[in-house]
Phi, psi and omega in degrees: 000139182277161201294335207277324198268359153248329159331288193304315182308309167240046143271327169305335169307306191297303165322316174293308165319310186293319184302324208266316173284333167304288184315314209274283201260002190285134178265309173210165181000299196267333159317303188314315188289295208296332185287270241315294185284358179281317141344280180304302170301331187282350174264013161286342222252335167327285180319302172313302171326283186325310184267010146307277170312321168322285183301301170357292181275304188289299163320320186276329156279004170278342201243354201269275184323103207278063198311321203282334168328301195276338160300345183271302180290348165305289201298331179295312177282353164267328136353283161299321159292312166309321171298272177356300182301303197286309144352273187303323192273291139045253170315308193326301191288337187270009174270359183291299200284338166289308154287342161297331185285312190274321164300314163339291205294306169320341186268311179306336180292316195277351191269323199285345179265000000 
């Protein structure tokens, strides 16, 4: 519901109510007119206070979160992992080939003694 189409709802509210408490206690005319509007304002000014808060909260966190930041720093690091990854294998293979090179070199040492 939009802010302006709740505004209008419970000032309207508001006017029946006041109207309605009026009458039951209101003594002469102008009584009836000030509880009405006094009624009435407070739940136009009620209303407001509500969609204050409302934006306050709901709105503002909706706007908090910096989604496109943490995605540039999502891609980066994933990046960096990769590179990392690319490292690691890397070294892998050359520690493989380093022990196949030092098992050799042991057999040949060992066919020669």
């Amino acid at each position: 519901m939009r802010g302006n189409n709740f505004v209008a709802f419970l000032t309207v509210q508001g006017f029946f109510l006041g109207l309605a408490f009026a009458v039951l206690k209101a003594q002469s005319a102008t009584d009836i007119l000030t509880y009405t509007l006094l009624i009435t304002i407070f739940f136009y000014l009620f209303s407001h206070i509500i969609i204050a808060m409302y934006y306050r909260t709901y709105v503002a966190k909706k706007s908090y979160f910096p989604k496109a930041g943490h995605e540039r720093e999502l891609d980066h690091f994933i990046r960096e992992i990769e590179k990392r990854e690319i490292l690691i294998d890397q070294e892998y293979d050359m520690s493989g080939t380093q022990n196949i090179i030092s098992a050799s070199a042991t057999e040949t040492t060992e066919k020669a003694a």
